[in-house]
C-alpha positions in Angstrom: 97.2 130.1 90.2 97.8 126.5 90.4 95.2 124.3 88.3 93.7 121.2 90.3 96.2 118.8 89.3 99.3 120.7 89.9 98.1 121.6 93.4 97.1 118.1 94.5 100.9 116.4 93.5 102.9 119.7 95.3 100.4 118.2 98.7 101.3 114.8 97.8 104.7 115.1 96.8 104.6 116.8 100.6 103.8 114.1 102.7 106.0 112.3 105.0 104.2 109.4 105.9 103.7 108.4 109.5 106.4 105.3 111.1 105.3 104.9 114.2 103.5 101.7 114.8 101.3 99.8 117.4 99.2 96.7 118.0 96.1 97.2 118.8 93.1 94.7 120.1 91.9 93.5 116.1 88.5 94.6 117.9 89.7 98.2 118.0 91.6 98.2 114.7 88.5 99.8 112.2 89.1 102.4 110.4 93.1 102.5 111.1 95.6 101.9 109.2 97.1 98.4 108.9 101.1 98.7 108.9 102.5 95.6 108.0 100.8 92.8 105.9 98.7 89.7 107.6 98.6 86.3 106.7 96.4 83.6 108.1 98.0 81.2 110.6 95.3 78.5 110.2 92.3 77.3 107.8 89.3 79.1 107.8 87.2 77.1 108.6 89.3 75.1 110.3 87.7 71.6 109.5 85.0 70.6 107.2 81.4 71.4 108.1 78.1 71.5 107.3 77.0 74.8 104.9 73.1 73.2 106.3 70.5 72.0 109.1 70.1 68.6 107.3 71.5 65.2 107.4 75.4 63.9 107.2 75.3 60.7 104.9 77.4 58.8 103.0 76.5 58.8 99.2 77.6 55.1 99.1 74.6 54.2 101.2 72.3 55.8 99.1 71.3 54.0 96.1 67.5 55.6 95.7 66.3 58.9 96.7 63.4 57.9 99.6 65.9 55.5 101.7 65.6 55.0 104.8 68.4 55.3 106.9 68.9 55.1 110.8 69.8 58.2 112.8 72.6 57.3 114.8 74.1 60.9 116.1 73.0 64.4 116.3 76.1 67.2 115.9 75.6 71.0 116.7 77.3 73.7 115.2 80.6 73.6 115.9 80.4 70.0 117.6 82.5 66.9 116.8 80.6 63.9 116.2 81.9 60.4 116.3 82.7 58.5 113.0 80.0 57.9 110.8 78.8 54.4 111.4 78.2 52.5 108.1 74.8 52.8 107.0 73.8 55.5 109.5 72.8 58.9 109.1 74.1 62.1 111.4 71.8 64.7 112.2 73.5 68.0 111.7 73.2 71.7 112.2 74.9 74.2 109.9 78.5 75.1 111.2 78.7 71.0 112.7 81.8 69.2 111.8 81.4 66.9 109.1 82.1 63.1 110.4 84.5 60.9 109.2 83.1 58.7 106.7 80.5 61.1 105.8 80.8 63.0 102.2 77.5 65.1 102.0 74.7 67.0 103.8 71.5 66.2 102.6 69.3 69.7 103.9 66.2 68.8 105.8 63.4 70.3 103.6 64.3 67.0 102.0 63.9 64.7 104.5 61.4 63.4 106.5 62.4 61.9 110.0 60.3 59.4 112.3 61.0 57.1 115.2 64.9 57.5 115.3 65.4 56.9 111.8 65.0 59.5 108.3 63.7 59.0 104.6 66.2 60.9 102.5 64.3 62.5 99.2 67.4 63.4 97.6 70.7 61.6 96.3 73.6 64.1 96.7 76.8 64.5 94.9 80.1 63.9 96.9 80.9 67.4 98.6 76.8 68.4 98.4 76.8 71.2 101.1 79.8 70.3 102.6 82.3 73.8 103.2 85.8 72.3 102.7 88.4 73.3 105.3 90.4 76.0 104.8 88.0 77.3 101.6 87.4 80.7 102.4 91.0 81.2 103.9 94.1 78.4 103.4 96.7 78.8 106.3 99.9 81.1 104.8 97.8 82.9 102.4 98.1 86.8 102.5 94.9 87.9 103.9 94.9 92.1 104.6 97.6 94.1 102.5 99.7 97.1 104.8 98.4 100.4 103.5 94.9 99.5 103.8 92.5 101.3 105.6 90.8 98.4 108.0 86.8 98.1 107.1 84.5 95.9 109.4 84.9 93.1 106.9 88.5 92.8 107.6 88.4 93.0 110.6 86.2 89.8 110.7 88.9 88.6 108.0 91.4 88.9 110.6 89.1 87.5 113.5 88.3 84.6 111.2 91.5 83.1 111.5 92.3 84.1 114.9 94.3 87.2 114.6 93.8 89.0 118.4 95.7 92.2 117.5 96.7 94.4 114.5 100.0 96.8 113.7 98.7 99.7 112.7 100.3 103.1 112.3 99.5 105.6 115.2 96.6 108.3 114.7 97.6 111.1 112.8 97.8 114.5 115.0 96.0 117.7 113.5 95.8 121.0 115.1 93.0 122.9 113.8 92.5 126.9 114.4 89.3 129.4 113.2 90.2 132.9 112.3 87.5 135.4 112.3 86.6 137.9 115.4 82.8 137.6 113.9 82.6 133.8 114.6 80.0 132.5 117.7 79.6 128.8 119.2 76.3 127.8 119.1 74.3 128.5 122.3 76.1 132.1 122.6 74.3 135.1 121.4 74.6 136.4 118.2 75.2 140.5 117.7 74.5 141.9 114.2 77.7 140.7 111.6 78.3 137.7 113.6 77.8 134.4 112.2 78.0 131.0 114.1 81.5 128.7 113.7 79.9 126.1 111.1 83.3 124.8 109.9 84.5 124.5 113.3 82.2 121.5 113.5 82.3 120.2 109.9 86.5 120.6 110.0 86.4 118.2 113.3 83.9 115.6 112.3 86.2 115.3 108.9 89.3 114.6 111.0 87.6 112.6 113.1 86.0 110.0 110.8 89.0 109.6 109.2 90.6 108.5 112.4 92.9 111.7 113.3 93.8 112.8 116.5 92.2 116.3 116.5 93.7 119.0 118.8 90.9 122.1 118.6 92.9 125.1 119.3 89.7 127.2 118.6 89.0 130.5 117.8 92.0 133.2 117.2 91.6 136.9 117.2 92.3 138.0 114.1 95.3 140.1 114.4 99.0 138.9 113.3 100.6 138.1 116.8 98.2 136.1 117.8 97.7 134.1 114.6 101.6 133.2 114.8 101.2 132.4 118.0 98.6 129.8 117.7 100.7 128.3 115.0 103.6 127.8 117.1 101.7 125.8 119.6 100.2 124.1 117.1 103.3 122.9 115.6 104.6 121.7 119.2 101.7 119.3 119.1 100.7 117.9 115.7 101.8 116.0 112.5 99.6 118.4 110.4 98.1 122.0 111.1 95.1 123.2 109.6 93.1 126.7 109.8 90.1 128.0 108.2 89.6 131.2 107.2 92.1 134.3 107.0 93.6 133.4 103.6 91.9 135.8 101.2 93.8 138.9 100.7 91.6 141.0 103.2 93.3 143.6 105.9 92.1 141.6 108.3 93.4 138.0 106.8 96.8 137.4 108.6 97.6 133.4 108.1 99.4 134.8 104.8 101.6 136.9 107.0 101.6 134.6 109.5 102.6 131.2 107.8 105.5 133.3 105.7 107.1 134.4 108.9 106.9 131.0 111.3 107.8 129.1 108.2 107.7 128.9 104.0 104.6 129.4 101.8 104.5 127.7 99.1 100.8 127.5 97.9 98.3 130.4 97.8 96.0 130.1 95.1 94.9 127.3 92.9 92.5 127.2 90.0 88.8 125.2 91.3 85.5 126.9 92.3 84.7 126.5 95.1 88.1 127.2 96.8 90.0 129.4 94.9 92.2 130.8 98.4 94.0 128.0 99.7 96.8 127.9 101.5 99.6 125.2 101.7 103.0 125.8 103.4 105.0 124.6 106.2 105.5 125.8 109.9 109.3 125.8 111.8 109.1 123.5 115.4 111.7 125.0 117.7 113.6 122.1 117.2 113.9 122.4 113.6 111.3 120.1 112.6 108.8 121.1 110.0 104.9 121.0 110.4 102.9 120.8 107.2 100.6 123.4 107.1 96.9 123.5 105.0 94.9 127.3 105.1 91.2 126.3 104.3 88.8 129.2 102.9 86.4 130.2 105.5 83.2 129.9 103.1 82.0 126.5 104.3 81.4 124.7 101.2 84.6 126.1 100.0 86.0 124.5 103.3 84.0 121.4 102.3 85.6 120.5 99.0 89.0 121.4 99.3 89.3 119.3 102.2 87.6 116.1 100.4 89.1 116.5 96.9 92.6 118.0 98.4 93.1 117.6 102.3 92.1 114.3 102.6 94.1 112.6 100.2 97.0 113.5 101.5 95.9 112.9 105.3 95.1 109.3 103.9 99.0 109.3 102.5 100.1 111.2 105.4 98.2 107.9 107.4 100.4 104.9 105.6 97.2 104.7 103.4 97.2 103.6 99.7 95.3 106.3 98.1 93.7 105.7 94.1 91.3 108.4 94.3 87.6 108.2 94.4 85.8 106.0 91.0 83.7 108.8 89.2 80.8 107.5 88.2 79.6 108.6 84.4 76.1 110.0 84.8 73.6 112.0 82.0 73.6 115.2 83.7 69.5 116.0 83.9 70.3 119.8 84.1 71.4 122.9 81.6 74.9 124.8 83.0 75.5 127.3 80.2 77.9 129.3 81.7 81.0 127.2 82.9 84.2 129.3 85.0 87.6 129.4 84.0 88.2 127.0 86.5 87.8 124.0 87.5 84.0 123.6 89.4 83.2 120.7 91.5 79.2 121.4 91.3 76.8 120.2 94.0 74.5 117.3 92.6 72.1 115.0 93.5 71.7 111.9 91.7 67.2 111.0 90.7 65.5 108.2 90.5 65.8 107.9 86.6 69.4 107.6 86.9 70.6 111.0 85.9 71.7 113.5 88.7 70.0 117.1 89.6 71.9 120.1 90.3 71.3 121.9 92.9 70.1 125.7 92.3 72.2 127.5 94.0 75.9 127.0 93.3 77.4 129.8 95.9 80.2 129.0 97.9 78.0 130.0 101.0 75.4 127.8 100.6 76.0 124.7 103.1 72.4 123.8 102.5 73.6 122.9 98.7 76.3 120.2 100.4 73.2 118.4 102.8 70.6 118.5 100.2 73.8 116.6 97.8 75.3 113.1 97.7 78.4 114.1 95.9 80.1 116.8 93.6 80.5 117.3 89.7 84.0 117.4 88.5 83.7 119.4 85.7 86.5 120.5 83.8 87.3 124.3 83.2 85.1 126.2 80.3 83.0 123.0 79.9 79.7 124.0 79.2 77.2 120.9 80.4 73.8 120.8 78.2 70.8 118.6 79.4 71.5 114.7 78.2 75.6 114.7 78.5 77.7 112.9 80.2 79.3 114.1 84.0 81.9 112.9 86.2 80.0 112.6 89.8 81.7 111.7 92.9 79.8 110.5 95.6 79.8 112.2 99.1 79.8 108.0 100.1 83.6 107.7 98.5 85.0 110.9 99.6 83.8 110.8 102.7 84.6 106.9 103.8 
C-alpha cells in the first residue's frame, strides 16, 4: 500500500490542468477560477470623499473649536459639489466628493447646525476623515492573482474598479457512476439487503460546490460488461471520471477489472483509515486521449474523506487552482484513543466550547452520522496513540470543503 503522502503526489503529479478559457459577466465569476491576472484600470475610489455624514471645512478657517461657520452647499454621496467658498462650510454625506479647497470632514455628532449656518466642536487635522483617491486600490496595481479561486470579496475587488467580466478557465467535466445492485433512490422501496444511494448525493453536492460540471451516469449493474461500458461513455464526455464503490476485492467488485482493461491502473490501495480501497488509474478515449480515473470506496465516510483530503486537491489543480493544503489547526485533544492503526486515521472530531475538540464515539467507516455531528477530521499519524491533554492536527470541514 501506498502511505498518504505518496498517494496524494502520484494524483498530483497526474493532473493536466485545464486551458480553456472564457470571460464571463464578473457577476457570475464566484467560485471559478480566475485564468489570467487583473489589474485595476482606475483609483478606487476614484476621487477623494468623505469616510462621514459631517461637515467639509477648511482647517485654515478654523482657529477655535465652537466656530461658527456658514453652510453654503449640501453634497450627497457620490455628488460633486462646487469649490469650497472661503470661510464656508459644505454639508456632506459619507461617499460625497470632497470639494476643492476643503481638507477635512468634521462628523456631525460634533456639530451643531441652526439657521443656515453650523458651530463646529472640533478642530481637525488636514486629511481628518477624508478617504484619499485611489487608497484602497491605485490604478495599475495587480488586484486578483490567476490561479485563485474567485470568493465574493473579489469579486467586489474586481467590481470596485470597474472590471465587467473575468477570464476564467471553463468548469471542469466529471462523470460520476455507483456500483452496487443493492443501491435504491430515495422515494423507491426498499427490499431486505438494500440500502439507499447516500454517496450518490454527497459525491454530486462535492462536485458541485467546487464548481464542476457533473455528468450523473447513475447506477451500474454490477457485472464487468456493463461497468466498462459506463466507463467508456464516461470518458467520451468528461475531464475526470469518478465511481464509488466496486473497488474492494469482492466477486462482485468489477471497476478493478474494468479500469485495467479500458485503460492502466496504477493505484489500488493506499495506507489511511478510512479509505483504505482506492482506486486511481486512467481510461483510453477512442481517440487516444486519456481520462483520469478516481475509484472511491463505497462506505460513505470512506467516500467522504478520500475525496476532501485526496480528490479534491487535485480537482482544484486539475481547475488552474493554486492549491497549499488546508491550515491544521493545533488543538488539546479532550479525548483518550489508546489504540492507534497502522495507518494513517483521519478521525471525526468536534471542536467544544473550552477550546479542545471531542471525538466522536463511533469511528466506523459506516457511520455518516459521525461526519454531520463533526466540523472537521483528525490527522493523526500512523501508531500514534493520542492521550487526553495532547496536542492534534484538526482540519476543519469549513477549509476542506470551501
Amino acid at each position: 500500500m501506498l502511505s498518504f503522502d505518496e498517494a496524494f503526489e502520484l494524483l498530483r503529479g497526474r493532473v493536466r490542468p485545464l486551458t480553456e478559457v472564457a470571460v464571463v459577466p464578473t457577476l457570475d465569476a464566484a467560485g471559478r477560477v480566475l485564468a489570467v491576472s487583473q489589474r485595476a484600470e482606475v483609483d478606487s475610489p476614484p476621487a477623494d470623499n468623505s469616510a462621514m455624514d459631517g461637515y467639509a471645512i477648511a482647517v485654515a478657517d478654523l482657529q477655535t473649536a465652537g466656530t461658527r461657520l456658514p453652510v453654503s452647499q449640501t453634497i450627497a454621496a457620490g455628488r460633486v459639489g462646487e469649490p469650497l467658498a472661503p470661510g464656508t462650510a459644505a454639508r456632506i454625506f459619507t461617499g460625497g466628493v470632497i470639494p476643492d479647497g476643503a481638507d477635512a470632514v468634521v462628523m456631525q455628532e460634533l456639530c451643531q447646525s441652526n439657521d443656515g449656518d453650523v458651530q463646529i466642536g472640533h478642530v481637525p487635522r488636514p486629511g481628518e476623515h477624508v478617504r484619499r483617491a485611489g487608497s484602497d486600490i491605485a490604478a495599475g496595481s495587480e488586484i486578483l492573482v490567476a490561479g485563485q479561486r474567485l470568493r465574493p470579496q473579489d469579486i467586489a475587488l474586481a467590481a470596485s474598479v470597474g472590471l465587467a467580466g473575468l477570464p476564467v478557465y471553463c468548469r471542469l467535466r466529471v462523470a460520476v457512476l455507483f456500483t452496487g445492485d443493492e443501491l435504491r433512490m430515495p422515494g423507491e422501496t426498499l427490499p431486505p439487503g438494500a440500502i439507499y444511494n447516500t454517496n450518490r448525493f454527497m459525491l454530486n453536492a462535492l462536485l458541485k460546490r467546487l464548481g464542476c460540471e457533473v455528468f450523473d451516469q447513475g447506477q451500474i449493474p454490477d457485472d464487468l460488461s456493463s461497468t466498462r461500458r459506463a466507463l467508456l461513455r464516461a470518458a467520451e464526455q468528461s475531464d475526470l471520471i469518478i465511481s464509488s464503490g466496486g473497488v474492494s476485492v469482492g466477486d462482485e467488485d468489477h471497476v478493478k477489472t474494468a479500469v485495467a482493461a479500458e485503460g492502466r491502473l496504477e493505484l489500488w490501495k493506499m495506507a489511511i483509515k478510512p479509505g483504505k480501497p482506492l482506486a486511481f488509474g486512467q481510461i483510453r478515449q477512442n481517440l487516444g486521449r486519456e481520462v483520469p480515473f478516481i475509484g472511491l470506496p463505497g462506505n460513505p465516510v470512506s467516500s467522504l474523506v478520500t475525496f476532501l483530503m485526496l480528490v479534491r486537491p487535485m480537482i482544484l489543480a486539475m481547475q488552474g487552482a493554486s492549491f497549499a493544503g488546508p491550515m491544521p489547526y493545533l488543538l488539546r485533544a479532550d479525548f483518550d484513543w489508546p489504540r492507534p492503526d497502522s495507518r494513517r486515521e483521519f478521525l471525526r472530531g468536534r471542536r467544544n466550547a473550552d477550546g479542545g475538540v471531542d471525538l466522536f464515539a463511533d469511528q466506523g467507516a459506516s457511520i455518516l452520522r459521525s461526519a454531520v455531528w463533526s466540523d472537521g477530521l483528525i490527522d493523526n499519524p500512523p501508531r500514534q496513540v493520542i492521550r487526553r491533554g495532547d496536542l492534534v492536527r484538526f482540519l476543519p470541514f469549513a477549509e476542506l470543503l470551501d
